[in-house]
NUSE-526110 format. One record per residue (C-alpha): residue in one letter; z, x negated, y negated. Coordinates in steps of 0.25 Angstrom, whole numbers. Example, Ala and Ser with C-alpha at 12.3 -4.5 7.8 and 13.67 -1.06 7.14 Angstrom:
A:31:-49:18
S:29:-55:4
This chain:
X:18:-14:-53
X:23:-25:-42
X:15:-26:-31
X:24:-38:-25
X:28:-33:-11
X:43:-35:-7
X:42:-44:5
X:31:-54:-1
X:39:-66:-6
X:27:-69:-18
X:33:-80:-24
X:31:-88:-10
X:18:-83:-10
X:15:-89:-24
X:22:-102:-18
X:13:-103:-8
X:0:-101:-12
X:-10:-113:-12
X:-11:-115:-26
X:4:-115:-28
X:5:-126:-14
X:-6:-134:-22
X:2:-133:-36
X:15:-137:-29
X:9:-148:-21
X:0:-155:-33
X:12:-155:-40
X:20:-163:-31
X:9:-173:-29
X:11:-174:-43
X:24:-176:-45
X:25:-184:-32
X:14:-194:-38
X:21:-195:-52
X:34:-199:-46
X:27:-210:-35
X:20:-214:-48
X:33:-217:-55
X:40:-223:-44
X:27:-232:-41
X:26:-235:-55
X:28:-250:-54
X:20:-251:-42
X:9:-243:-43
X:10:-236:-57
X:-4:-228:-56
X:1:-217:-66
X:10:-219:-76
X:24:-218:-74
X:32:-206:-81
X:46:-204:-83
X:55:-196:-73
X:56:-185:-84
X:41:-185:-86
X:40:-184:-70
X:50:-171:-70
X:41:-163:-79
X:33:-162:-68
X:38:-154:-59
X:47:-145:-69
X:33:-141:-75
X:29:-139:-61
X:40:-132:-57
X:39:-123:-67
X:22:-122:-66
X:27:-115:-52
X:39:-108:-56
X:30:-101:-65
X:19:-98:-54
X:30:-92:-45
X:36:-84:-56
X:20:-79:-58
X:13:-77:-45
X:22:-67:-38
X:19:-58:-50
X:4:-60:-51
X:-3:-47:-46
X:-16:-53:-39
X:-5:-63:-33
X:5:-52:-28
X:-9:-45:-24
X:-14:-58:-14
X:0:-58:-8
X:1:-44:-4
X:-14:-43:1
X:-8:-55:8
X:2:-49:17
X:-3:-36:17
X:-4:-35:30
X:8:-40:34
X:16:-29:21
X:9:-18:27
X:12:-21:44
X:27:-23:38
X:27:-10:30
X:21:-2:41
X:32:-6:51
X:42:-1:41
X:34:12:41
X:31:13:57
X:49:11:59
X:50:23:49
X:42:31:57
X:46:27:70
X:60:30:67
X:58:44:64
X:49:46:78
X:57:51:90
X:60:44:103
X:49:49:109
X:37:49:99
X:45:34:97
X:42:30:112
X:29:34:110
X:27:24:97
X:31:13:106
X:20:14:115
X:11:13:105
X:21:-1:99
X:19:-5:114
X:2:-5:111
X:3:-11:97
X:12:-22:102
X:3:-24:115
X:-9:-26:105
X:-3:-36:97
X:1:-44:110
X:-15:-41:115
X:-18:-49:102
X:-9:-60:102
X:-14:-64:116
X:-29:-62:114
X:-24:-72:101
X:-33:-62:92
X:-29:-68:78
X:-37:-60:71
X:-30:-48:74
X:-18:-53:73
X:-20:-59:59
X:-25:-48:53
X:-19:-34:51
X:-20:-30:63
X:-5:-30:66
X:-2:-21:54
X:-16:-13:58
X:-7:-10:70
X:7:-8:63
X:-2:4:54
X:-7:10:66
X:7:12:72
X:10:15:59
X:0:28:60
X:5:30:73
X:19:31:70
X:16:42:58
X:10:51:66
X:21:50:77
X:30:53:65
X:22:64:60
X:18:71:74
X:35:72:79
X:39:75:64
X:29:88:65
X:34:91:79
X:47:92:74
X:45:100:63
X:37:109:71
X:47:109:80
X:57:114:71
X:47:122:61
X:35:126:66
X:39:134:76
X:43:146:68
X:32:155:68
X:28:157:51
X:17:169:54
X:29:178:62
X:41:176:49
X:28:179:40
X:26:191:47
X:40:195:48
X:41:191:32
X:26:200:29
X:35:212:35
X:49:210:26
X:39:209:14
X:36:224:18
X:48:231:13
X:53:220:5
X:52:219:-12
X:44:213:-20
X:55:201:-22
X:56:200:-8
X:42:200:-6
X:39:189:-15
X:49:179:-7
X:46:184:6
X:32:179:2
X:35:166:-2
X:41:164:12
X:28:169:18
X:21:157:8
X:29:148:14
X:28:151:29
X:12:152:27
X:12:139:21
X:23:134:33
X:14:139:42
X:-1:130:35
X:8:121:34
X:10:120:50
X:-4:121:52
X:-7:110:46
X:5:102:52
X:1:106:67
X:-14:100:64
X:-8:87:56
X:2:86:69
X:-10:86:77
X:-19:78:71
X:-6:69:69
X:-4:69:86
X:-19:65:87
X:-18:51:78
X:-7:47:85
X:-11:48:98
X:-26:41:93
X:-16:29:86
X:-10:28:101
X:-24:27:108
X:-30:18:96
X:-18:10:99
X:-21:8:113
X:-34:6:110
X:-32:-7:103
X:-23:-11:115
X:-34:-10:123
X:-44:-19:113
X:-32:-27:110
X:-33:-33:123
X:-45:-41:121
X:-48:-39:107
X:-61:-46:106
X:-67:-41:93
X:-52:-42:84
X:-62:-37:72
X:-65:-25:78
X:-52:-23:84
X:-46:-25:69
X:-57:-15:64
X:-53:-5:74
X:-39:-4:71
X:-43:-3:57
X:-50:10:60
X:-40:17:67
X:-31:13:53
X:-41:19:45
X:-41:32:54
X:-26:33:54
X:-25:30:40
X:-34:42:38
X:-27:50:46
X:-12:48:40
X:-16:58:31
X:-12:70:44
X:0:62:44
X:3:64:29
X:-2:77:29
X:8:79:42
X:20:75:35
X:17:82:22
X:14:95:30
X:29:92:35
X:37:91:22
X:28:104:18
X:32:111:28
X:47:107:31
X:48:110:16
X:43:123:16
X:51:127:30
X:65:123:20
X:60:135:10
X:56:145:21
């Protein structure tokens, strides 16, 4: 399997690496001293004097020494391996801004005023650390820390008005009335009828767990995002003087770790959605 990412130029990795820079530059010494040597020959005459031809093997075997190495290294797993650990950091801050405009797109003016406030609080903690000249922060993945946690943020946006709207539209409908009303045509009705009239009641009974489970989710989900909003301005306020950056880096990294945890209500939120929009096209 390649594991060589797309926007990762491997062969100029390979070219720059220290022991290609040393390889590349031994060799022109080499080169460099054999033609002095030639030139200087009645002069000086320290080595002995070779012919031109002799002299241009040099550099086609070279040449060819790293054609070879820049034909190999890009393919070589443990190489492929350094160079992704490499810009990690960098791959996964420009993959979650593609993912944070996918989801802002699908946000309402409203819910997308909101998610600028909280733009507003990253962008002023980034300026906080750029005047307090906090490099340690800012050389690690601290930015892309910050890009996950309006990642998060954005999610839950999504998945709280994606609810409202359904419920808007669906959850309205009140299931235990039309089971009722169904219970009572069962009465008079055949055996066939019977037999269908059930299966409706199976899938309005299983609409109706289904809600349920979509109005805790919907809460829970309202609850993490206004805990993100509050983190985040909690970190504005440290940001401010930042005095222990280590401690501030491992604090962001706990509030990852809790909405990392808690992506699975997300998950669970959206599923419940499919399950139930599904279900509402057979009723």
């Amino acid at each position: 399997m390649d594991e060589r990412k797309p926007l990762i130029n491997y062969t100029k990795e390979a070219l720059s690496l220290p022991i290609n820079i040393s390889f590349l530059t031994v060799s022109f010494i080499i080169l460099a001293i054999l033609l002095f040597n030639n030139l200087a020959s009645g002069i000086i005459g320290f080595l002995p004097t070779l012919e031109i031809r002799q002299i241009l093997i040099l550099p086609l075997l070279l040449g060819a020494i790293e054609m070879f190495y820049l034909a190999y290294m890009p393919k070589n797993k443990r190489f492929v391996h350094m160079v992704n650990a490499k810009y990690y950091g960098l791959q996964a801050q420009l993959q979650q801004r593609v993912k944070n405009i996918k989801y802002l797109v699908l946000l309402s003016p409203s819910a997308q005023e909101k998610y600028s406030f909280l733009l507003q609080k990253k962008a002023a903690i980034t300026d906080n650390l750029v005047r307090t000249q906090n490099d340690f922060l800012l050389n690690s993945n601290f930015l892309s820390k910050l890009e996950m946690l309006e990642g998060y943020y954005l999610e839950r946006l999504v998945a709280i008005e994606r609810y409202e709207k359904f419920a808007h539209n669906s959850l309205n409908n009140d299931f235990y009335d039309e089971i009722k009303r169904i219970q009572n045509l069962m009465q008079n009705a055949t055996p066939k009828v019977k037999a269908e009239y059930q299966k409706r009641i199976d899938i309005l009974q299983k609409r109706i767990k289904h809600s349920e489970t979509l109005q805790d989710n919907y809460q829970v989900a309202k609850i993490q995002a206004a805990t993100l909003e509050d983190t985040l301005e909690l970190i504005l306020e440290q940001s401010i003087s930042a005095s222990n950056p280590r401690y501030f880096d491992q604090r962001i990294d706990e509030v990852l770790t809790e909405a990392e945890q808690q992506q699975e209500t997300i998950r669970e939120l959206e599923a419940l959605y499919e399950d139930v929009s599904y279900l509402a096209t057979r009723n």
